[in-house]
C-alpha positions in Angstrom: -38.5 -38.0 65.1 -38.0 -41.7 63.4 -41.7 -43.0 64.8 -43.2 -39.2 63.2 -41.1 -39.8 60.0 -42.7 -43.1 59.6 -46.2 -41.6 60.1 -45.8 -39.7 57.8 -44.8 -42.0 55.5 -47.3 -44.5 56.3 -50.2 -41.4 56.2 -48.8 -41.0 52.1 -48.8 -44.1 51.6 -52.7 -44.8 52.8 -53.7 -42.3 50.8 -51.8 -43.1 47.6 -53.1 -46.3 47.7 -57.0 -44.8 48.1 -56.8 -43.0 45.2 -54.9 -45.2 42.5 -57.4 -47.9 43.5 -61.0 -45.5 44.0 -60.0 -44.5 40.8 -59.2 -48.2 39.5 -62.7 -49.3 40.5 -64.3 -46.5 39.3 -63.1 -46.8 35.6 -63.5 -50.4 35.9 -67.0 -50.6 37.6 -67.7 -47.4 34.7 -67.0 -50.3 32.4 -68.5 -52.9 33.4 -72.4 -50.9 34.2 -71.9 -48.3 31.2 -70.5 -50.3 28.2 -71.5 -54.0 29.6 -74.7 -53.2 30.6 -74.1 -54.6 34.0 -76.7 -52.1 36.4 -76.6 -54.0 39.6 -74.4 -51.0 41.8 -75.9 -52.8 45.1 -75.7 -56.3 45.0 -72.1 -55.9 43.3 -70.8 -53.6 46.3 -72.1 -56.8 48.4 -70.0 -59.2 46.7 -67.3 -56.6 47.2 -67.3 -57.1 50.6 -68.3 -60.7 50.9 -64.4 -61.1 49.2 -62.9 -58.6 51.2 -64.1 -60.9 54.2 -62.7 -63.9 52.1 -59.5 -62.3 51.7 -59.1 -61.0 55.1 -59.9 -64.2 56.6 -57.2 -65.9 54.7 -54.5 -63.6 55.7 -55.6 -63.8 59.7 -54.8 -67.8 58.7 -51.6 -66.7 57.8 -51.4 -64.9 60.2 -50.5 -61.1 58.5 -52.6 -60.0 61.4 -53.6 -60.7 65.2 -57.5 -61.1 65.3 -58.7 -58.6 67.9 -62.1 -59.2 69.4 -64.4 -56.0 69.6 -67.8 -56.0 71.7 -70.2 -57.4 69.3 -73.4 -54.9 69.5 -70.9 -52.5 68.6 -69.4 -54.3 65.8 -73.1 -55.3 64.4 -74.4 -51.8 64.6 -71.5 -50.3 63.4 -71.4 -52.5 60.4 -75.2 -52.4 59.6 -74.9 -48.4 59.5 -72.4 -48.6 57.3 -74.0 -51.4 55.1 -77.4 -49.3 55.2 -75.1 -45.9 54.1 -74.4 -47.3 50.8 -78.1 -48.2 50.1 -79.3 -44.9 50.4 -76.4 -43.6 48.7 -78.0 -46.1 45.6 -81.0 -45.1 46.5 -80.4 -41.0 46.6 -78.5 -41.8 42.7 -81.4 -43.8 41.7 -84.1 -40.9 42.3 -82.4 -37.9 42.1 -80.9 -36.0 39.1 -76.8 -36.6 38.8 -76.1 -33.0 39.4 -78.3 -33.4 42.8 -76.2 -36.4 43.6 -73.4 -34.9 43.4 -74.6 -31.8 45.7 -75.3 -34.7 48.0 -71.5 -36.1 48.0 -70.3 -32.4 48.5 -72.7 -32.0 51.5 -70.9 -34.6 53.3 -68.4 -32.1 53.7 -69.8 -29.6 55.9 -72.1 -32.1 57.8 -69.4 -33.8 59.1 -67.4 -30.7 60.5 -70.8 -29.7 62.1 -71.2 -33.4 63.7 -67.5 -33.4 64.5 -67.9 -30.0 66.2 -70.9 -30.5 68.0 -70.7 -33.9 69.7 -66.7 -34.3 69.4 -65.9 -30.6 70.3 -63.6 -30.5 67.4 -62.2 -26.9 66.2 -61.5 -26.4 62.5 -59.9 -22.9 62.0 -60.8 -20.5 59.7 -58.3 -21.2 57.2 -59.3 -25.0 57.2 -63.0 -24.1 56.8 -62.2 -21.2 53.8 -60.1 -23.8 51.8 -62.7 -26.7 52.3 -65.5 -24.0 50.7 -62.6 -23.4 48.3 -62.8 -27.0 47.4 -66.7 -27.7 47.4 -67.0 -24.9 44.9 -64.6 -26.4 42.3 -66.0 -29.6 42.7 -69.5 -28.4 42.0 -68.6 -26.1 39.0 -66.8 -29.4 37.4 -69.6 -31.9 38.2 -73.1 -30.4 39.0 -74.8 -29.9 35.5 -78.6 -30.4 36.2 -80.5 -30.0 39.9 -84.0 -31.2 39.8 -86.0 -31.6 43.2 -88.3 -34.0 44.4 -89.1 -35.3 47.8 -88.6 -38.9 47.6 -85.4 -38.4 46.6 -84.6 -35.0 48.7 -85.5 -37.3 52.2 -82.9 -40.2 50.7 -80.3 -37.8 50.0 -80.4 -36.0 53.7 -80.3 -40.1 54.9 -77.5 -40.7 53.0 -75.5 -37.7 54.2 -76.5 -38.6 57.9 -75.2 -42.4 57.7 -72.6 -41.9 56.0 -70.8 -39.1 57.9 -71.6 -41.1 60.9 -70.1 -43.9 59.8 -66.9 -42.0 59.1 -66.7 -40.6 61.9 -67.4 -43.8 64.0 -64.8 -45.4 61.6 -61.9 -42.9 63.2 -63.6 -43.0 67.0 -64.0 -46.7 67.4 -60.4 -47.6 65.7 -58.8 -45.1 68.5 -60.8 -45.6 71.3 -60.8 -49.4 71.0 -57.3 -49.2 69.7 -57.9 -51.6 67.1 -56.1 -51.9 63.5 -58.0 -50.5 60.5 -57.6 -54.5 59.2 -59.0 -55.8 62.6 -62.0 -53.4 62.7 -62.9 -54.0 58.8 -62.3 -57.6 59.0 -64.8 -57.8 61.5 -67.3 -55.6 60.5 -67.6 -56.9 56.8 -69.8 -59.5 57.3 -72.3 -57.6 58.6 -72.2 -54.8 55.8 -71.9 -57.6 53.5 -74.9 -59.2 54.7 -77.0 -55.9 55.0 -76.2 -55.3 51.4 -76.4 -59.1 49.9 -80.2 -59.6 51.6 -81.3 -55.7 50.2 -79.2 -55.5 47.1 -81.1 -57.3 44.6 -84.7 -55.5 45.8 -82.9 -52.0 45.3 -81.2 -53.1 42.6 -84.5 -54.3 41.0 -86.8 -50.9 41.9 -84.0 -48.9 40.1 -83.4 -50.6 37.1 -85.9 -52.8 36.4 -84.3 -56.1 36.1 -83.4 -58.7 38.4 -79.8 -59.7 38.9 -80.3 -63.4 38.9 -81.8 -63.5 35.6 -79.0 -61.6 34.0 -76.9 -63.3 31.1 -73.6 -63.3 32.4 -70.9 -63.1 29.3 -67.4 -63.9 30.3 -66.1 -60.4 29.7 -68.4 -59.8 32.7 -67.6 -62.4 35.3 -64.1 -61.1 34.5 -64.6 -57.5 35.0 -67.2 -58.4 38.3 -63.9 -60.8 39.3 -61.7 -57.2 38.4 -63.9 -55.0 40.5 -64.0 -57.6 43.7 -60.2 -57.6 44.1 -59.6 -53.9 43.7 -62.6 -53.3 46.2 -60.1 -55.7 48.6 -57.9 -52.5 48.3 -60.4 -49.9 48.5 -62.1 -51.2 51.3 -59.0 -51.6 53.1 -57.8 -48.5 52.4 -60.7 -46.6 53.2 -60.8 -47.4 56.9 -56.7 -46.8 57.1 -57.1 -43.7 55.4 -60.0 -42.2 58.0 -57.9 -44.3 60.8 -54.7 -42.7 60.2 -56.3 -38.9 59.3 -59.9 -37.6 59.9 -63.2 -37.9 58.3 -62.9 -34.6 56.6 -59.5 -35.3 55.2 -61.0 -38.6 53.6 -64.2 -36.5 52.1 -61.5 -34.0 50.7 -59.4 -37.2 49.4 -62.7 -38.7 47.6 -63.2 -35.1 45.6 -59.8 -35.5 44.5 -60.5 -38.9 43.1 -63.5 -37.1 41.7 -61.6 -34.9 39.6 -59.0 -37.6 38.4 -62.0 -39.5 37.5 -63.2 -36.6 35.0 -59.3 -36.3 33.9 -59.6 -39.9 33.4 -62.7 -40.3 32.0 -62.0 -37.6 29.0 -58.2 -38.7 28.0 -59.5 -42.7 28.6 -63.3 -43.0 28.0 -63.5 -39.7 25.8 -66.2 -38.2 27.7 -67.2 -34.7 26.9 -65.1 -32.2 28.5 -65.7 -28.6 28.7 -64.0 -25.1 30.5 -66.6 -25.3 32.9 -64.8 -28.8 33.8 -61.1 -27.4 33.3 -61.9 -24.4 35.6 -63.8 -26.4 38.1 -60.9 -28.6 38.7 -58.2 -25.9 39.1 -60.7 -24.3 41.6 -60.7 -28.0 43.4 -57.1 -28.4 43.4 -56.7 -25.5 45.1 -58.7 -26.0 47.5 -56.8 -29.5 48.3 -53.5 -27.5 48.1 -54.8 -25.0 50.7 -56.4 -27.7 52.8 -53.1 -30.1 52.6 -51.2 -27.3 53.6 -53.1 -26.0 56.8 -53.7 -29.2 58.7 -50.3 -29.6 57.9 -49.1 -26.3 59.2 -51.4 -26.5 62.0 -50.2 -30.3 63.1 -46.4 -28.7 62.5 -47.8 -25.7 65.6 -49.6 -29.0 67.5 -46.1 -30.6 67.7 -44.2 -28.2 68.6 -46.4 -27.2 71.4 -46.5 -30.3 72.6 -42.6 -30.8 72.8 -42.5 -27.1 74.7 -41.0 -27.7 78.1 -44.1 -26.2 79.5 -46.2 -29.1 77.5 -43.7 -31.9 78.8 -44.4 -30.5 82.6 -47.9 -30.6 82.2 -48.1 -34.1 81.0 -45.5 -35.6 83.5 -48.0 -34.4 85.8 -51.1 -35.9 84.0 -52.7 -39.0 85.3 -54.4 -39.8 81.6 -52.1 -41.1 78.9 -52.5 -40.3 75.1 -53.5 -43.2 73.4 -52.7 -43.6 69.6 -55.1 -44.8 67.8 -54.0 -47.9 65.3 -55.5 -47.1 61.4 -58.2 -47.6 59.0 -60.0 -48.1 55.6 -63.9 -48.5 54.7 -66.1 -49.6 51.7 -66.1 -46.7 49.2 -68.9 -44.8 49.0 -67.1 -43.0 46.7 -67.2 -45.3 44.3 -70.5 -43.8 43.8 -69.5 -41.9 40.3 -71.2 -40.6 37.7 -73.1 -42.7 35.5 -74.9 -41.1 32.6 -76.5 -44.3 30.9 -77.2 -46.6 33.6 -77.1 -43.9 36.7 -75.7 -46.8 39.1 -73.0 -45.8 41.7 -70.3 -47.7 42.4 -68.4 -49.0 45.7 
C-alpha cells in the first residue's frame, strides 16, 4: 500500500509540475513572439533542447542520475521522430487557419486511442471514450473560431497528428519495455531532436515568417526572455516524458487541453485577451470532461487492483512464468507549447 501511495503521489506530482510550467512557457513564449516580435517558434524549441541536454548532462556529472545505455538506432529514430513532430506541428500552424490548428491538436486525441487499440490491443471503455468526446467538444467550442481548408496545409496537419501520437506512444513503450527512467530516455534522445530541429529550424522558421533568425536584432529584454523560456522548457521537457511514463499517452493529450484552457483563463485575467461565453461555456464543457475522465481511469485502476490482489489473481500469477515489469517514468518536449498566436501565428515548445 506504501509503494501505491507513493505512486500516486509521484503521478500528482508529474503532472502538477506539466501544467504550472506548459503554462509558464506558454505565457512567456506568448511574450516574447507576440509583444517582442520574436517569430522564430522552431529554431527557439531547438535551443530548448540543446539546454535541456546541457542541463541534464550536468546533473549525470553529479551524478542525480545513473546513465543508462539504450540501443542506439532506437534512440536516433526515436529522437528524429520526435524532433520531425514538432516541425510539422510549425508547419501545420504556419499554413493553416488557428481554428484548423486547433482541430488538429484535438485530433490527437482519438488517433492515438485508435493506434493504441489497434497495434497495442488496448481497451478503453465506454465511459473513458464518452468523457474524452466530452472533453474534445469543450475544447473546440472555447478555441476553434475560423476553419479554412487547403491542401498543403490539410496533408501537414494529418503528418503532424501521425508523428506526434507515435512518438507519445513510443515515449510510454520504450520507457517500460526498456525500463529506463524518463531522465535517462530524454537525456539521451535530446540531442538528436535538438539536432533535427537546430539544422531545419531556421529554413521553416524563414518560409513562415519571412525573416531569417540570424539577422534579427536581439534587445536584451529578448536574450532574457529566450534565456526565461530555455530553463522552463528544462522543466517541460522533463516533465513531459515523466508524465506519458508514469500514465498514458491519452491521459497526457487530456492533461495538454487542460493547460489549454488555463492558458485562455490566463490569457484574459493576465494578457487581457478577448473573452466571450462561447469561451466561458467551452471551458466548463472541458472541465467536465477532465473531471469524468480523472475519475474513470481512476475508478477503473481502483477495479484493476483489486482484481489483481483477489486470491484467484495471486494463484494465477504464482503459477506464471512471465513477471510484470514496471516501467520507470517520463517527460517529452511540449508540443503543446504550440498555443495560439494571433499576431505572429508561431507555436511554441
Amino acid at each position: 500500500m506504501g509503494e501505491m501511495s507513493g505512486f500516486q503521489l509521484g503521478v500528482i506530482g508529474a503532472l502538477f509540475l506539466s501544467v504550472a510550467s506548459s503554462v509558464s512557457i506558454v505565457i512567456c513564449n506568448k511574450a516574447l513572439m507576440s509583444h517582442l516580435g520574436f517569430p522564430f517558434a522552431t529554431t527557439l524549441t531547438s535551443w530548448h533542447l540543446m539546454v535541456t541536454y546541457c542541463t541534464l548532462h550536468v546533473a549525470q556529472r553529479f551524478n542525480f542520475f545513473e546513465n543508462k545505455s539504450i540501443d542506439m538506432q532506437t534512440v536516433m529514430l526515436f529522437g528524429i521522430l520526435n524532433g520531425v513532430s514538432i516541425g510539422f506541428l510549425n508547419l501545420s500552424l504556419g499554413f493553416n487557419s488557428i481554428g484548423f490548428y486547433q482541430m488538429t491538436k484535438l485530433a490527437i486525441i482519438p488517433f492515438t486511442v485508435l493506434l493504441e487499440t489497434l497495434f497495442l490491443k488496448k481497451q478503453f471503455s465506454q465511459k473513458i471514450k464518452f468523457s474524452l468526446f466530452l472533453l474534445l467538444v469543450g475544447v473546440g467550442i472555447a478555441s476553434i473560431t475560423d476553419l479554412q481548408l487547403n491542401l498543403v496545409g490539410t496533408i501537414l496537419s494529418l503528418l503532424a497528428i501521425i508523428t506526434t501520437c507515435v512518438g507519445q506512444i513510443l515515449t510510454n513503450t520504450i520507457q517500460k519495455r526498456l525500463n529506463v527512467s524518463s531522465t535517462q530516455l530524454l537525456y539521451q534522445s535530446a540531442p538528436f531532436q535538438a539536432a533535427i530541429l537546430f539544422v531545419s529550424g531556421p529554413l521553416v522558421d524563414q518560409y513562415l515568417t519571412r525573416q531569417n533568425v540570424f539577422a534579427y536584432k536581439y534587445s536584451p529584454i529578448v536574450l532574457g526572455f529566450i534565456i526565461l523560456s530555455c530553463l522552463i522548457a528544462v522543466s517541460v521537457n522533463f516533465s513531459t516524458f515523466l508524465v506519458i511514463g508514469k500514465t498514458s499517452p491519452v491521459t497526457y493529450q487530456v492533461l495538454g487541453h487542460l493547460k489549454t484552457c488555463l492558458v485562455l483563463g490566463f490569457g484574459y485575467t493576465l494578457l487581457h485577451d478577448p473573452f466571450t461565453e462561447r469561451n466561458i461555456i467551452g471551458i466548463l464543457v472541458a472541465i467536465i470532461g477532465m473531471g469524468l475522465y480523472s475519475y474513470f481511469c481512476t475508478h477503473e485502476n481502483k477495479k484493476k487492483q483489486l482484481g489483481d490482489l483477489s486470491p484467484g489473481s495471486q494463484i494465477k500469477d504464482k503459477n506464471s512464468s512471465t513477471p510484470l515489469s514496471g516501467g520507470k517514468n517520463m517527460a517529452h518536449q511540449d508540443k503543446e507549447s504550440h498555443e495560439v498566436k494571433k499576431s505572429t501565428k508561431g507555436s511554441l515548445v
